[in-house]
C-alpha positions as CSV (number, residue, x, y, z in Angstrom):
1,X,100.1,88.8,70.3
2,X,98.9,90.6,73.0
3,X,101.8,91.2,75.3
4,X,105.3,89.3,75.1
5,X,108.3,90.6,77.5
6,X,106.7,93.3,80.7
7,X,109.6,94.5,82.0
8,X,112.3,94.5,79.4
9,X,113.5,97.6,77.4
10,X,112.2,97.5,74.0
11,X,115.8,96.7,72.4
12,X,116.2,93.9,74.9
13,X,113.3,92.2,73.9
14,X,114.3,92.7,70.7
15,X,117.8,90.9,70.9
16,X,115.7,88.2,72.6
17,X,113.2,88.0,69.1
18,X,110.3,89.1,71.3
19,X,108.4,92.2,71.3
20,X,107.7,94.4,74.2
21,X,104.6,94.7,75.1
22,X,102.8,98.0,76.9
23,X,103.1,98.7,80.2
24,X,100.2,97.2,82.5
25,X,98.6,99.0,84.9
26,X,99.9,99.3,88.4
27,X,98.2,97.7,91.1
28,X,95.7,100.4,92.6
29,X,97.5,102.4,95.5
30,X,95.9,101.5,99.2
31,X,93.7,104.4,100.6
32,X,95.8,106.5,103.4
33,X,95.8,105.7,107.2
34,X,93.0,108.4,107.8
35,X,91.0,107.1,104.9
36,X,91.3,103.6,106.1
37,X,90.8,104.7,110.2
38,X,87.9,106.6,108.4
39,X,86.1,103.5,106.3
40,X,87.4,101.1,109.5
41,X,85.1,103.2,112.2
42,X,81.9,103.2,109.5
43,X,82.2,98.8,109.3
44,X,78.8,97.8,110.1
45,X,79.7,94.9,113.3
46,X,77.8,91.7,112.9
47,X,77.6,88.7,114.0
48,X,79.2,86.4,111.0
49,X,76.5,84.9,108.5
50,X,75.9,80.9,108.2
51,X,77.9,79.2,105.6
52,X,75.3,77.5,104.2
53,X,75.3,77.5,100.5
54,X,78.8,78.6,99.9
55,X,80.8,77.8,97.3
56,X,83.8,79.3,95.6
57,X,82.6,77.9,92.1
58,X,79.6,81.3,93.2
59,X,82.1,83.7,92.4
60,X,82.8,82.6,89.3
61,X,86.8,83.6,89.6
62,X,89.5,83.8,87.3
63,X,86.6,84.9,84.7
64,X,87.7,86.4,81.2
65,X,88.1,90.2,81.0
66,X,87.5,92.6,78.6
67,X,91.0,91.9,76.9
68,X,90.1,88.2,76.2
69,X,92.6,87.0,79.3
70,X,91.4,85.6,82.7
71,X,91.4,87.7,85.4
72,X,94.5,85.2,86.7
73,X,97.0,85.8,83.9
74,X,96.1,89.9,84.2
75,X,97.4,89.9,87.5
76,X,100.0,88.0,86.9
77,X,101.0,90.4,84.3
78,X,100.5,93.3,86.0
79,X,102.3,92.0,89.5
80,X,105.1,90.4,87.7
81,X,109.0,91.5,86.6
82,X,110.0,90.5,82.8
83,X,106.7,88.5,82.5
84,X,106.9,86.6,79.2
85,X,104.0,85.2,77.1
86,X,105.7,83.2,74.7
87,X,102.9,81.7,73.3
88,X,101.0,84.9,72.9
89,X,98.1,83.5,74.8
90,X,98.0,85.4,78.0
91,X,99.6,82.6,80.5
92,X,102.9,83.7,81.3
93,X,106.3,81.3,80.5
94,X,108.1,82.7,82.6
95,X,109.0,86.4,85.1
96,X,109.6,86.8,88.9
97,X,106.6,87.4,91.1
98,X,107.2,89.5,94.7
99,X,104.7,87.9,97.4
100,X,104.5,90.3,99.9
101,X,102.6,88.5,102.8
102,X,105.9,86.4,103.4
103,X,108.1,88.9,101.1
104,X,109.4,85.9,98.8
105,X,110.1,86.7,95.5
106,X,108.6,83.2,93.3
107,X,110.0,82.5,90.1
108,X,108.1,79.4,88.8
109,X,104.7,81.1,87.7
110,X,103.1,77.6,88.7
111,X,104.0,78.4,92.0
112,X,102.6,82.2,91.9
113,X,99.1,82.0,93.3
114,X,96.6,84.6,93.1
115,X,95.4,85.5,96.4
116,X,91.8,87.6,97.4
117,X,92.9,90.1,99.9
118,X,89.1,89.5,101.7
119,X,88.7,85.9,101.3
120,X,85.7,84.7,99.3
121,X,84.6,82.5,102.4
122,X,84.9,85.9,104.7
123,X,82.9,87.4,102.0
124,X,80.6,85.2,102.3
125,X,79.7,85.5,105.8
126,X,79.6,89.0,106.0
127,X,77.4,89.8,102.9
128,X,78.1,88.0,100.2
129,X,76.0,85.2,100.8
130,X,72.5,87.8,100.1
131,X,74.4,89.2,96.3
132,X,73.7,88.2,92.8
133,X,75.8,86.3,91.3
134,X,76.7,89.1,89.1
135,X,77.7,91.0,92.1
136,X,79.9,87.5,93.2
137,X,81.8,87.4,90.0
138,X,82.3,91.2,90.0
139,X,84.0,90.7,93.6
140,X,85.6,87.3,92.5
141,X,87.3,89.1,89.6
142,X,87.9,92.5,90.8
143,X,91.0,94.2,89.2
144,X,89.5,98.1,90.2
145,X,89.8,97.9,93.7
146,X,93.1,96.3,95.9
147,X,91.6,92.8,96.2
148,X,93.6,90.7,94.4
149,X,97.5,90.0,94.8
150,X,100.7,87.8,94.6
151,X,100.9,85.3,96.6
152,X,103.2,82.4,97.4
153,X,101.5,79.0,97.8
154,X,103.0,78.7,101.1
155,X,101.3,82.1,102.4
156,X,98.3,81.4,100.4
157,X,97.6,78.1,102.5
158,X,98.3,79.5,105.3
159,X,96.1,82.3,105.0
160,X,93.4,79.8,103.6
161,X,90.0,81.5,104.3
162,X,90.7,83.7,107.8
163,X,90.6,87.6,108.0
164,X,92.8,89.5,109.9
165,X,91.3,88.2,113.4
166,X,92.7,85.3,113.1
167,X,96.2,85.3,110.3
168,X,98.2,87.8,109.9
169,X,101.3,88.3,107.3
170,X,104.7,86.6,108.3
171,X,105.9,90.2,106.7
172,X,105.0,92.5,109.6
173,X,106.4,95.5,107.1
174,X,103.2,94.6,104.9
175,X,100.7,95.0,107.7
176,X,100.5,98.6,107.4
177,X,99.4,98.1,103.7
178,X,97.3,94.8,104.2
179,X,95.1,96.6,106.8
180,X,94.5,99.8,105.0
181,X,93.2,97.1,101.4
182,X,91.5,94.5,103.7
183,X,89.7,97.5,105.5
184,X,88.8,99.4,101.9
185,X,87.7,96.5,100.3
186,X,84.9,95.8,103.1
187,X,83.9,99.3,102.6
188,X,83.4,99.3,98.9
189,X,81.8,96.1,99.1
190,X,80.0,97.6,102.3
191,X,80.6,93.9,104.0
192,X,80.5,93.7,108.0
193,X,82.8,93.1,110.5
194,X,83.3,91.8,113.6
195,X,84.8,93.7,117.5
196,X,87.8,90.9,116.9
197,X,88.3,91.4,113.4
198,X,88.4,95.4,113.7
199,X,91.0,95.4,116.6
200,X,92.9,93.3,114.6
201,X,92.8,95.8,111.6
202,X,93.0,98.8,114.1
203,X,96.1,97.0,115.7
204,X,97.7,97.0,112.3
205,X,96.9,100.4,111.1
206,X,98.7,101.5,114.0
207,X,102.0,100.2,112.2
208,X,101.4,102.8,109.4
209,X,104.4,105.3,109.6
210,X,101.7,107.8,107.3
């Protein structure tokens, strides 16, 4: 069994017959406001590519990681409170998952969506479109950097494919943090931006208290 109870005290999971399993990595930590003004002001600003072509199925998401688990079901053990894998087979039975673009908390792990901070479709049409598909996959599935998160299906859908320019989290006390991963991610992945979408993120990073 690869991970049972995250979460739970070692004796609780024993009085509840399962095992505790190690502690997951945390999420990785946003970049500071400077870092993030910094990595904002060197965005390339383009005009937005064609769609022509894409596909999520090119990204090749949710693929299996080194620990024999998709990337889904490592998030959602690494995001989650008193995760459980009763089966032993990575998909979680049961935990409580904090969505922070609406700040929800979701208990039914049906209803915990895994969201890509830069959509795949905004990837797309600022870079993505010209990459290998190796490089697709490695951005589909990337667990390094702060692209992937806990979302409720509700946010999720609303958020759909659109970049800060034109959504923006119900939670205004996440904006801070949402600008400062949206903007590092289009750095590491050295995507482009646009004048709207960087006033957008500008306008946000201006609600960082540090």
């Amino acid at each position: 069994m690869r991970r049972a109870v995250i979460g739970l005290s070692a004796a609780s999971a024993t009085l509840i017959g399962l095992a505790a399993a190690p502690a997951l990595a945390e999420p990785p930590a946003p970049p500071s406001t400077a870092t993030a003004r910094a990595e904002l002001a060197a965005l390339t600003v383009a005009p937005p590519h064609s769609m022509d072509g894409y596909a999520r199925d090119k990204f090749d998401i949710w693929a299996k990681q080194p620990d024999g688990c998709t990337t889904r079901q490592d998030v959602l053990a690494r995001d989650g409170k008193n995760v459980v894998d009763e089966s032993g087979n990575c998909q979680p039975s049961s935990g409580s998952w904090y969505s922070a673009y609406d700040d929800t908390t979701v208990t039914d792990v049906a209803q915990a969506t895994i969201d890509h901070m830069v959509p795949l479709a905004e990837a797309w049409r600022s870079g993505a479109d010209t990459w290998s598909a190796d490089q697709r996959k490695a951005f589909g599935n990337d667990l390094k950097d702060p692209q992937l998160l806990i979302a409720s299906e509700s946010s999720n859908s609303s958020k759909s494919d659109s970049g800060p320019a034109d959504w923006k989290p119900t939670n205004h006390a996440f904006w801070c943090t949402y600008a400062k991963d949206y903007t590092h991610i289009k750095s590491v992945w050295k995507l482009t931006t646009t004048d709207k979408e960087k006033t957008a993120l500008s306008s946000m990073l201006d609600s960082c208290t540090n």
